[in-house]
BALOBA-1460 file (C-alpha; in Angstrom, 3 decimals):
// residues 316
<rec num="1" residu="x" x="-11.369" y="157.044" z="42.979"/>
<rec num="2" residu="x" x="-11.495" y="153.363" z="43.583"/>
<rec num="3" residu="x" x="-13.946" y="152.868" z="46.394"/>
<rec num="4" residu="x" x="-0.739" y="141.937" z="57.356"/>
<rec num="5" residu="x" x="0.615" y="140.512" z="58.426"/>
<rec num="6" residu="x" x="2.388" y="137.881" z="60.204"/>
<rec num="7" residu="x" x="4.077" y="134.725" z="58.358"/>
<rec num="8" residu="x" x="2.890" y="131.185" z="59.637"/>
<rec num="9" residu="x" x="5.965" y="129.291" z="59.962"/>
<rec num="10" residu="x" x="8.398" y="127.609" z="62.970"/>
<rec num="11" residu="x" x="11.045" y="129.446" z="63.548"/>
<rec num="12" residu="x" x="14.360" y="127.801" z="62.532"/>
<rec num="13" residu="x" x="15.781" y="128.285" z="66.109"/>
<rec num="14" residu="x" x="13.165" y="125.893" z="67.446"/>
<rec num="15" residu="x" x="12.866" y="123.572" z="63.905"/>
<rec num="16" residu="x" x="16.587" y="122.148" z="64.932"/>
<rec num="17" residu="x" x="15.856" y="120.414" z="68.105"/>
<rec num="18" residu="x" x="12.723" y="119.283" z="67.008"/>
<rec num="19" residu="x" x="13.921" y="117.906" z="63.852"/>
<rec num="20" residu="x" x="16.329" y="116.068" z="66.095"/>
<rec num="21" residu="x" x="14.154" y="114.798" z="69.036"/>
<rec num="22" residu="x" x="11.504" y="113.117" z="66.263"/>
<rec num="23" residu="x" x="14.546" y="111.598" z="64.867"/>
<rec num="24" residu="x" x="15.856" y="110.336" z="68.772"/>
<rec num="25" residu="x" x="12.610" y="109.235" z="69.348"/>
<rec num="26" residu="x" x="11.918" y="107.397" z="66.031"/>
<rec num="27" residu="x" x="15.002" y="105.728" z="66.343"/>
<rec num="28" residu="x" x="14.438" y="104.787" z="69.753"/>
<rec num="29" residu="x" x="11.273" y="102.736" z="69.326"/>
<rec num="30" residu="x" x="12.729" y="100.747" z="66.106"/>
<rec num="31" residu="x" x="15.126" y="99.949" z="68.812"/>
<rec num="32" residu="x" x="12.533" y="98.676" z="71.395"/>
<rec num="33" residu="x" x="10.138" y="97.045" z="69.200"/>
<rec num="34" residu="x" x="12.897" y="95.215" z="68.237"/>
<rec num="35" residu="x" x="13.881" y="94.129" z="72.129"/>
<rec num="36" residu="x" x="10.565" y="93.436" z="72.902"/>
<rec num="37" residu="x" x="10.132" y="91.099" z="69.879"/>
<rec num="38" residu="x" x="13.195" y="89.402" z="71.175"/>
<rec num="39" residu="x" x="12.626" y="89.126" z="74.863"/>
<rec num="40" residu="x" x="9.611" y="87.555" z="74.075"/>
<rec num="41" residu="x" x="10.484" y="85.091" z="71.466"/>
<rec num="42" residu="x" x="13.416" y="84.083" z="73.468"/>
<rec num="43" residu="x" x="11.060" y="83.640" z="76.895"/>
<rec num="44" residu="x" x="8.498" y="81.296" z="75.251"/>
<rec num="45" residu="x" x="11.015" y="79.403" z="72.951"/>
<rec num="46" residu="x" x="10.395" y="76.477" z="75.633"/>
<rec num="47" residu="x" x="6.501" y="76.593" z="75.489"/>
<rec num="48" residu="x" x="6.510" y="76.696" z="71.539"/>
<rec num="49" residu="x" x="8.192" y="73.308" z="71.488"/>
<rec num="50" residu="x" x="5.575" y="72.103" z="74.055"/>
<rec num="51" residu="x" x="2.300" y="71.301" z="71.646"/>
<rec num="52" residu="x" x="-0.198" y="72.978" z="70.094"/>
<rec num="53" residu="x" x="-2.211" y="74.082" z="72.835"/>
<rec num="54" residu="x" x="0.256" y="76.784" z="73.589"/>
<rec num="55" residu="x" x="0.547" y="79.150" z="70.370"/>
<rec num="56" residu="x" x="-1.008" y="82.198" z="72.376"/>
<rec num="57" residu="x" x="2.644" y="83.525" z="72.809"/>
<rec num="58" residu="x" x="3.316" y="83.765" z="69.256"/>
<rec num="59" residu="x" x="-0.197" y="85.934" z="68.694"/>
<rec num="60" residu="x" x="0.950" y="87.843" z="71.770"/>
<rec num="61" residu="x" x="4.177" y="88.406" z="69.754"/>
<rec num="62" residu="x" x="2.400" y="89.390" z="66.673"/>
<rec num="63" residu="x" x="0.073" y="91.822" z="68.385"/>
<rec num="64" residu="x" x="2.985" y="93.741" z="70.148"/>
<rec num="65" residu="x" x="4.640" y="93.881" z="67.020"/>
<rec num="66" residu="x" x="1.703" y="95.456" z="65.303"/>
<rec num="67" residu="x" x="1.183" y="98.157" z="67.992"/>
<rec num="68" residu="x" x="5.153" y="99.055" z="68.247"/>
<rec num="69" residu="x" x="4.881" y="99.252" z="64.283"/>
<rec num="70" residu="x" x="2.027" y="101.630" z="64.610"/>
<rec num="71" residu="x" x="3.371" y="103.941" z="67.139"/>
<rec num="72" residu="x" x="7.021" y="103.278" z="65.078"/>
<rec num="73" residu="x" x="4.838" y="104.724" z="61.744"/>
<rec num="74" residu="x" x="3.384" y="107.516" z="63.717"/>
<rec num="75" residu="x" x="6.730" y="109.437" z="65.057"/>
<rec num="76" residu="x" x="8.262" y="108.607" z="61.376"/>
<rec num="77" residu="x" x="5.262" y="110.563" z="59.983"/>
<rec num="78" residu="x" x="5.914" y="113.414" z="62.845"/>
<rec num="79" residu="x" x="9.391" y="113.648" z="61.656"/>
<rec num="80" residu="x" x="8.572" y="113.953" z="57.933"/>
<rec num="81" residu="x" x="6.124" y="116.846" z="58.967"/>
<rec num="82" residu="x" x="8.335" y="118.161" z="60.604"/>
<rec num="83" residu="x" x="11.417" y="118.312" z="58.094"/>
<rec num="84" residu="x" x="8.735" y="119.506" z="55.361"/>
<rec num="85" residu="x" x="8.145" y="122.686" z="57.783"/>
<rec num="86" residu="x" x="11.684" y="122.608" z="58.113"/>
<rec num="87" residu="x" x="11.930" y="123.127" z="54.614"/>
<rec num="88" residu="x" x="9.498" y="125.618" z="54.269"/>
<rec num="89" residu="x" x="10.404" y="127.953" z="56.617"/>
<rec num="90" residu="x" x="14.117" y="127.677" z="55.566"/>
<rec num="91" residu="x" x="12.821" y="128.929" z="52.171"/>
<rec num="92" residu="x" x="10.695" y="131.806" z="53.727"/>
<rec num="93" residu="x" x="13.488" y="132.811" z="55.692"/>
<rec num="94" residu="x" x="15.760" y="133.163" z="52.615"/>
<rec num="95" residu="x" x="13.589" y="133.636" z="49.975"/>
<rec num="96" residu="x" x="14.112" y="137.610" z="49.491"/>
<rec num="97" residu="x" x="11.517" y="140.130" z="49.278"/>
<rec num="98" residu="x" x="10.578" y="142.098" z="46.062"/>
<rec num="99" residu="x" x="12.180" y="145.620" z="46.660"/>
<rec num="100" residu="x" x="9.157" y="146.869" z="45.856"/>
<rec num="101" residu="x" x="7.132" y="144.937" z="48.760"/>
<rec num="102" residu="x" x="7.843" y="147.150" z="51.470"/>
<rec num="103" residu="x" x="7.983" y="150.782" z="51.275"/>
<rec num="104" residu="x" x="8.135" y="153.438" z="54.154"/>
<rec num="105" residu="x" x="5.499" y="155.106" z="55.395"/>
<rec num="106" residu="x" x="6.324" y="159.060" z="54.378"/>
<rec num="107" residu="x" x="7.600" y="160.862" z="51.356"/>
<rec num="108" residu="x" x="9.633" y="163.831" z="51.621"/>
<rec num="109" residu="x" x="9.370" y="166.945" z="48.645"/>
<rec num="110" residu="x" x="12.401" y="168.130" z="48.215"/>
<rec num="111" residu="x" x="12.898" y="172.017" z="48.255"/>
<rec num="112" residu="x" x="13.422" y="174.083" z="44.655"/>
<rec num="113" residu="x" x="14.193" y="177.459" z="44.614"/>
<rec num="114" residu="x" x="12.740" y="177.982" z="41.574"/>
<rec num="115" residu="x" x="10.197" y="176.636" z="39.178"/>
<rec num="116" residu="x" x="11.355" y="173.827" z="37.103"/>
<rec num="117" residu="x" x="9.539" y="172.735" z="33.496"/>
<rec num="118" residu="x" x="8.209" y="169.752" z="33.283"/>
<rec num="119" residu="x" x="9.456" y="166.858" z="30.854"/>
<rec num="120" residu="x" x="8.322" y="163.617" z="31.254"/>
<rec num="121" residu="x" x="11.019" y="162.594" z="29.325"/>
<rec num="122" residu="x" x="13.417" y="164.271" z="29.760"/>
<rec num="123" residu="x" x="13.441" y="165.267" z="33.398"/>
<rec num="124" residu="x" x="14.647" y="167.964" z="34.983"/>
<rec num="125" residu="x" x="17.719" y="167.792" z="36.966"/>
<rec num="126" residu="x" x="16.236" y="168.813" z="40.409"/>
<rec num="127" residu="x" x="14.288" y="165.357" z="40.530"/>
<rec num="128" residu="x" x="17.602" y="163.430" z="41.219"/>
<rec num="129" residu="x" x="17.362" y="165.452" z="44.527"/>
<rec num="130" residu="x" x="13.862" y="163.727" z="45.889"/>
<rec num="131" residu="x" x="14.227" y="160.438" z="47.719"/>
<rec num="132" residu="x" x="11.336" y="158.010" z="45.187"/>
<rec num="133" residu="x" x="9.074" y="155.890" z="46.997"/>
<rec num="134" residu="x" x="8.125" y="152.890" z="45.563"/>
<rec num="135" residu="x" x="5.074" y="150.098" z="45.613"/>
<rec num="136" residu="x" x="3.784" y="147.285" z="43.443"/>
<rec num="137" residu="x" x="1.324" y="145.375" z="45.987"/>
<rec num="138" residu="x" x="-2.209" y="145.296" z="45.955"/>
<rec num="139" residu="x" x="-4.443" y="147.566" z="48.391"/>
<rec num="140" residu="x" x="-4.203" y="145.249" z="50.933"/>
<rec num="141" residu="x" x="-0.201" y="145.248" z="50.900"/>
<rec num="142" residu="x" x="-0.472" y="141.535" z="49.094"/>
<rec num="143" residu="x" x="0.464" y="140.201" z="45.853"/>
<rec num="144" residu="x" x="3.744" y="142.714" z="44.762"/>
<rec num="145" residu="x" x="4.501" y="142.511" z="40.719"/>
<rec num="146" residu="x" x="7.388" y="144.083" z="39.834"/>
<rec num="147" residu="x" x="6.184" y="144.625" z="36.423"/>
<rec num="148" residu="x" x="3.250" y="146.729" z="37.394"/>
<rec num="149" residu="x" x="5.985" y="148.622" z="39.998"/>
<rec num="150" residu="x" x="5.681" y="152.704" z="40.553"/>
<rec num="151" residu="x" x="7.592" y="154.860" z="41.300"/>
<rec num="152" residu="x" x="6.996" y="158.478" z="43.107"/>
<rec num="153" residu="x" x="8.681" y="161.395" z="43.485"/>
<rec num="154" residu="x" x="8.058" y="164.862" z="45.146"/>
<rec num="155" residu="x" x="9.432" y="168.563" z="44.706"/>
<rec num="156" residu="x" x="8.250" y="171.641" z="46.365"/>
<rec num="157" residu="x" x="8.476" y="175.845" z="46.010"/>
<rec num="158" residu="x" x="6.502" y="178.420" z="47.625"/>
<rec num="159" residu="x" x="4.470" y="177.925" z="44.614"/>
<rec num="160" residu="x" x="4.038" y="174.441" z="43.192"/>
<rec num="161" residu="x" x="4.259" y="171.021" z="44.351"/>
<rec num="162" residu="x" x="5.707" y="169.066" z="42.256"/>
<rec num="163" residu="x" x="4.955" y="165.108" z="41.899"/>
<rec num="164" residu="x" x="6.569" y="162.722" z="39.279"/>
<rec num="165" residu="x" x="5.536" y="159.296" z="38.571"/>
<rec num="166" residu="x" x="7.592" y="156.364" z="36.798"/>
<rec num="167" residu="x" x="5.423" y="153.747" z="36.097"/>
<rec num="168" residu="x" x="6.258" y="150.505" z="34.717"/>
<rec num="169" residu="x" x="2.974" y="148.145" z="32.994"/>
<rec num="170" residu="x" x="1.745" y="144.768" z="31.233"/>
<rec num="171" residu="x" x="-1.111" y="145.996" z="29.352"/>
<rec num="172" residu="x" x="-2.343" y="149.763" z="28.722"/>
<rec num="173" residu="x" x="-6.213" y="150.419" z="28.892"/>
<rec num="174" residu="x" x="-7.328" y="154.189" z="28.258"/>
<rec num="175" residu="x" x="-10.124" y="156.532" z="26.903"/>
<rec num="176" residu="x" x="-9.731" y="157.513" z="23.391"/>
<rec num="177" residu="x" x="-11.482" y="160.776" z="24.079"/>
<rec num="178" residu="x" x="-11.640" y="163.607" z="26.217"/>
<rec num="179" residu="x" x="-12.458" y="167.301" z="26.459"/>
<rec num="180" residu="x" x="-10.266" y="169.812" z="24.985"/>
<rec num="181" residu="x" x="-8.183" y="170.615" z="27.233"/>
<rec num="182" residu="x" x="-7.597" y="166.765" z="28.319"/>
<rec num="183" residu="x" x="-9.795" y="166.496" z="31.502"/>
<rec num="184" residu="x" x="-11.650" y="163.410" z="31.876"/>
<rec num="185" residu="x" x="-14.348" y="162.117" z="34.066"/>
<rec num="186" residu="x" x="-14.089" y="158.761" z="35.503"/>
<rec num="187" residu="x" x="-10.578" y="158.378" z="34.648"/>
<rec num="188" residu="x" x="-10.229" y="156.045" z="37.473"/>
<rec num="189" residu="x" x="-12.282" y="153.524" z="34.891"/>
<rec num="190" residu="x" x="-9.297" y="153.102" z="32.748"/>
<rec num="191" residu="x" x="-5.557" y="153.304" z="33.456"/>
<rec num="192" residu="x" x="-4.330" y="155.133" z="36.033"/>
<rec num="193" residu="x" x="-1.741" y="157.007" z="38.420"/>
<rec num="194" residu="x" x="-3.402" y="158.425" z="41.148"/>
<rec num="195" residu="x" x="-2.342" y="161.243" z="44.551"/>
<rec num="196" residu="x" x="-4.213" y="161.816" z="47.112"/>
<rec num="197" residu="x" x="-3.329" y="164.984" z="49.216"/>
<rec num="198" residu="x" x="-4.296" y="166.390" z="52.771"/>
<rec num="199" residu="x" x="-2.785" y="169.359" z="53.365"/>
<rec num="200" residu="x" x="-4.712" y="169.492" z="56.874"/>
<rec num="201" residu="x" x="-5.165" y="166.215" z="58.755"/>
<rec num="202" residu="x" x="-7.090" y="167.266" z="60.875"/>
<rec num="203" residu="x" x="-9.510" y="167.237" z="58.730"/>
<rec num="204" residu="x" x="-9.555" y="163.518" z="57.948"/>
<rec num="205" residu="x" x="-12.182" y="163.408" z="55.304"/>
<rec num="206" residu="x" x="-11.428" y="166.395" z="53.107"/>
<rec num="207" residu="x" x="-8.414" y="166.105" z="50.858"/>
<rec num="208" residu="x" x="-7.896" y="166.806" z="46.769"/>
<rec num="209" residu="x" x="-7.392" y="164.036" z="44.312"/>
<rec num="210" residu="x" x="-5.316" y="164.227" z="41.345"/>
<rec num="211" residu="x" x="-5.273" y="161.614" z="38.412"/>
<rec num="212" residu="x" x="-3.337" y="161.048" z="35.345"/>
<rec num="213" residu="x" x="-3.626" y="158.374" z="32.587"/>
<rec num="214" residu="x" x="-0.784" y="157.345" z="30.267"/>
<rec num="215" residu="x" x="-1.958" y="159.212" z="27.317"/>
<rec num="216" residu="x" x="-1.972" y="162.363" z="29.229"/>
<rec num="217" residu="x" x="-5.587" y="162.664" z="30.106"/>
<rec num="218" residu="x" x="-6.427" y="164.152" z="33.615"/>
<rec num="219" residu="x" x="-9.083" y="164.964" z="36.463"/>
<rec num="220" residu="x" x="-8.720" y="166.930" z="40.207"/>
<rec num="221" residu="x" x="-11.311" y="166.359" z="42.537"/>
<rec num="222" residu="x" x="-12.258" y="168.227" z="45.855"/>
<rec num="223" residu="x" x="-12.968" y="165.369" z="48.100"/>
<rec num="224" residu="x" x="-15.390" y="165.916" z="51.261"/>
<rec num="225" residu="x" x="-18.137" y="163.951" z="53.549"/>
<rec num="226" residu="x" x="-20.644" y="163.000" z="51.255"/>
<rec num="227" residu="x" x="-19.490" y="163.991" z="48.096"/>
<rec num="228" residu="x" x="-16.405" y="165.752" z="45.083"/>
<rec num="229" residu="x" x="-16.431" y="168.624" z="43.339"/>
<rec num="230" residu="x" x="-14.492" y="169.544" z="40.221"/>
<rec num="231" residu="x" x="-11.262" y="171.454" z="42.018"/>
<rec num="232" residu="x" x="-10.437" y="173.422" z="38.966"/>
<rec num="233" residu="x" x="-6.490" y="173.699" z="40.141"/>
<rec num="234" residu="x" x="-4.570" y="174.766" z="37.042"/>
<rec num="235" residu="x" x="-2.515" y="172.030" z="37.414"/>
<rec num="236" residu="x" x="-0.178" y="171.345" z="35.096"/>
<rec num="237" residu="x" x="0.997" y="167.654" z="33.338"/>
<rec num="238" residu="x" x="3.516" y="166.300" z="31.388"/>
<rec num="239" residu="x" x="3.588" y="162.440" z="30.178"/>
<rec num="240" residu="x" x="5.180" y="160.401" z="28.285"/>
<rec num="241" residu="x" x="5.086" y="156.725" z="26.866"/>
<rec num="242" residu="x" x="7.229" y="154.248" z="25.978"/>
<rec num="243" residu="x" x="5.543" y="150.978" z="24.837"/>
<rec num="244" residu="x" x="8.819" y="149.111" z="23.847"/>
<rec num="245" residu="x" x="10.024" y="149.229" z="27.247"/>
<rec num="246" residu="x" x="6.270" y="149.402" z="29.095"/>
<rec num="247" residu="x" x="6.858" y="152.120" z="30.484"/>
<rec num="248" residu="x" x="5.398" y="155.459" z="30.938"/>
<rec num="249" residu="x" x="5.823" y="158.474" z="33.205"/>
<rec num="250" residu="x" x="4.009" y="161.778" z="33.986"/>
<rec num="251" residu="x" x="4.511" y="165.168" z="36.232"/>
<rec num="252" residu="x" x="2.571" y="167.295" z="37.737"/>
<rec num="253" residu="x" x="2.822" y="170.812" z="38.450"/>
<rec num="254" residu="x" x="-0.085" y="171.644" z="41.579"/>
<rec num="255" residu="x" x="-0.703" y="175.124" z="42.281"/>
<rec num="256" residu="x" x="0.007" y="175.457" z="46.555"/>
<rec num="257" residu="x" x="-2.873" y="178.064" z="46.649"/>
<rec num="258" residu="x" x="-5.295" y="175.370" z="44.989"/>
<rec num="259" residu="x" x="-4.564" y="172.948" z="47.816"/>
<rec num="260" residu="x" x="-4.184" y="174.946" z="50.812"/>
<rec num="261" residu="x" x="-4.533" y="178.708" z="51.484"/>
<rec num="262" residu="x" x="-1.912" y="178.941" z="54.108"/>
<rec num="263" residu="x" x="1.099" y="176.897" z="52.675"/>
<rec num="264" residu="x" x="3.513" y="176.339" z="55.837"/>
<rec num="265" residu="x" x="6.420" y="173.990" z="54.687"/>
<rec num="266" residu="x" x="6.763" y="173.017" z="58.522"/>
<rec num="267" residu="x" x="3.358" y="171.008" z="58.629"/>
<rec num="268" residu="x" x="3.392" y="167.452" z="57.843"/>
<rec num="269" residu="x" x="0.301" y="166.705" z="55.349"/>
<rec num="270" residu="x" x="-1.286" y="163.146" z="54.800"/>
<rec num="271" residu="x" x="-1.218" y="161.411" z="51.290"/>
<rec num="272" residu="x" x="-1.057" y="158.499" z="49.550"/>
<rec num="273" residu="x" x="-0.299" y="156.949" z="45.856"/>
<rec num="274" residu="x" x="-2.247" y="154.591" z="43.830"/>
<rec num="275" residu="x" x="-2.594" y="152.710" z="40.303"/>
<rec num="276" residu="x" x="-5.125" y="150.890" z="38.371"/>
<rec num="277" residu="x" x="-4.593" y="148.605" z="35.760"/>
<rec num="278" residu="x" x="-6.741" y="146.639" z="33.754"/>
<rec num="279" residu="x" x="-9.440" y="145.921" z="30.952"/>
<rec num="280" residu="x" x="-12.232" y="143.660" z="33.285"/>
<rec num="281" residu="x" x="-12.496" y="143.149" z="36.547"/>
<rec num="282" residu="x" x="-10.396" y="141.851" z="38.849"/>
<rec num="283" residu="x" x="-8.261" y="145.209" z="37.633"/>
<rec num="284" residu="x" x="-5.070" y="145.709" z="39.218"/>
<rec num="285" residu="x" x="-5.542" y="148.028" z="42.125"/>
<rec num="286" residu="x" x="-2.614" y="149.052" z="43.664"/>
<rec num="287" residu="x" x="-1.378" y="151.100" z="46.826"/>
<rec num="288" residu="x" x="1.738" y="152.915" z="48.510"/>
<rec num="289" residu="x" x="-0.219" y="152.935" z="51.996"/>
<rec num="290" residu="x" x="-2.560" y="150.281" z="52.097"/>
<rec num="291" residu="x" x="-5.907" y="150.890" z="53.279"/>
<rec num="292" residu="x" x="-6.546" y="147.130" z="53.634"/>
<rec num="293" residu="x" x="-10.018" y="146.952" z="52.642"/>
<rec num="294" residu="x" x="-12.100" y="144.100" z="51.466"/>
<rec num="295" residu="x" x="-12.903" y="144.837" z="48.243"/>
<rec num="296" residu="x" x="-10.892" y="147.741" z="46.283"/>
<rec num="297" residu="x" x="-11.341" y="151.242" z="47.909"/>
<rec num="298" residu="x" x="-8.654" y="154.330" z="48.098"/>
<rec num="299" residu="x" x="-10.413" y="156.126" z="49.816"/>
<rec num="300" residu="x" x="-9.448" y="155.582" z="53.449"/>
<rec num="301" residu="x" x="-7.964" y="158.455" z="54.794"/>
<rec num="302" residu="x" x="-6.659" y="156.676" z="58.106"/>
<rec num="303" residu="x" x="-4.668" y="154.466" z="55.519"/>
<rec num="304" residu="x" x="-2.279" y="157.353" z="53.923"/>
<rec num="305" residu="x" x="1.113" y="158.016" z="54.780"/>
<rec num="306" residu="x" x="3.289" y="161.216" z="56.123"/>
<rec num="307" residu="x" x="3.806" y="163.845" z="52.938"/>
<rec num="308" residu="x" x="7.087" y="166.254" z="54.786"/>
<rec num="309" residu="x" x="8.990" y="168.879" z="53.060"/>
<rec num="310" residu="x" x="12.437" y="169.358" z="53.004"/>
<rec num="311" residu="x" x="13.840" y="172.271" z="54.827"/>
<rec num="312" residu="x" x="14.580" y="175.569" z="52.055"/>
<rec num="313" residu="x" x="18.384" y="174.716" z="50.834"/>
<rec num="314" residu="x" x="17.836" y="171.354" z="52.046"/>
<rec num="315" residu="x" x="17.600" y="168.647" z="49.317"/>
<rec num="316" residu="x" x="15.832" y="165.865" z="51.240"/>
């Protein structure tokens, strides 16, 4: 409820010869200063011997030789600059991303023929089946932490979608209460997993959000221009913790008739995936689809990615 990027660097191909020239070039004026210093020393070797009243060739020497030293000094400082940006773009280039840095852009639900029960735990067998997506960077696609990564996965029948997070954490912050039945207002102040669903894109600010924390406390919201609503789905949870590991997990079981009236498994709805994370602010705010705002906000509807489902009989 919370509410790229190009890399600065020469390319190698073109670091090489310039790496080389600066040192051809360097090289070469050590080379002339030096001839120059000569030439000159060697021309007025006569007129030094002559008296005092001719020393101007030896300040003429010295003044050359100051000016050749100073343009010497300036190409060896190019060619340090440019073997540090050497450096650092030969570390950029092999420096690998976090796997959890980039992610695609759409999630696929894999088809079930029949209802499955959720154990967070334990999980069912049909999950293997749904290809995960998975993020750890900010909302702005920045600053992955594999320790905070997530993991999503989706499942579909005629009745129920299905979604599954695996979520990994380095501190837990939750509400201690909640009403009976575990719903929650303002979750989204305290730890988090959160889906955004639109079922009908053309429709670009009206979706449903779903939240779960790690101690199983929930909210669904109707989202529209101007304001929520409770959405009262009947969703169903399961969620489990393990703080040895810091780890926890939940699943969700969403009524199709609470997010859409017309289910067709042809149509290609919008969604995205979030977490939060955090006692105090800065919290941890982080995105599958970016929405690249400048201060924390999920809700950005032009930000989330493709939600498909799997052909019936299909797995993925």
């Amino acid at each position: 409820m919370i509410g790229i990027a190009g890399q600065d660097r020469l390319p190698l191909i073109l670091v090489r010869p310039i790496v080389d020239s600066a040192i051809v070039v360097a090289t070469g004026h050590v080379a002339y200063f030096g001839q120059i210093e000569y030439r000159i020393g060697c021309h007025n070797a006569q007129s030094l011997a002559l008296g005092a009243g001719v020393d101007y060739p030896d300040l003429a020497v010295k003044l050359i030789s100051l000016v050749m030293l100073a343009r010497m000094m300036k190409h060896i400082l190019i060619l340090k600059t440019v073997i540090l940006l050497s450096s650092v773009a030969t570390m950029s280039q092999t420096m690998p991303l976090s796997k959890c840095a980039t992610t695609p852009s759409e999630i696929v639900a894999s088809y079930v023929a029949s209802e499955i029960s959720l154990n967070a735990e334990h999980p069912a067998t049909e999950w293997r089946t749904a290809l995960p997506v998975v993020f750890c960077s900010d909302w702005q696609g920045k600053n992955p932490d594999e320790q905070r990564e997530t993991e999503v996965r989706a499942l579909w029948s005629a009745q129920t979608l299905y979604l599954r997070f695996a979520c990994r954490y380095r501190e837990l912050f939750v509400f201690a209460d909640s009403d009976s039945n575990g719903r929650r207002n303002h979750l989204w102040d305290r730890d988090v997993a959160e889906a955004f669903l639109q079922p009908d894109p053309a429709r670009e600010h009206y979706y449903r959000e779903f939240e779960v924390s790690p101690n199983g406390m929930w909210i669904d919201l109707d989202i529209f221009p101007g304001g929520l609503a409770d959405l009262k789905s009947g969703m169903k949870r399961s969620v489990f913790l393990d703080d040895k590991q810091q780890r926890w997990a939940a699943e969700l079981a969403i009524p199709m008739n609470a997010l859409t009236p017309n289910f067709d498994p042809k149509a290609v709805w919008r969604a995205n995936f979030y977490r939060v994370e955090g006692k105090k602010e800065p919290r941890t705010y982080l995105a599958w689809r970016p929405t690249n705002t400048s201060e924390p906000n999920f809700h950005v509807p032009a930000a989330f990615g493709r939600l498909r489902f799997a052909a019936a009989g299909k797995g993925r």
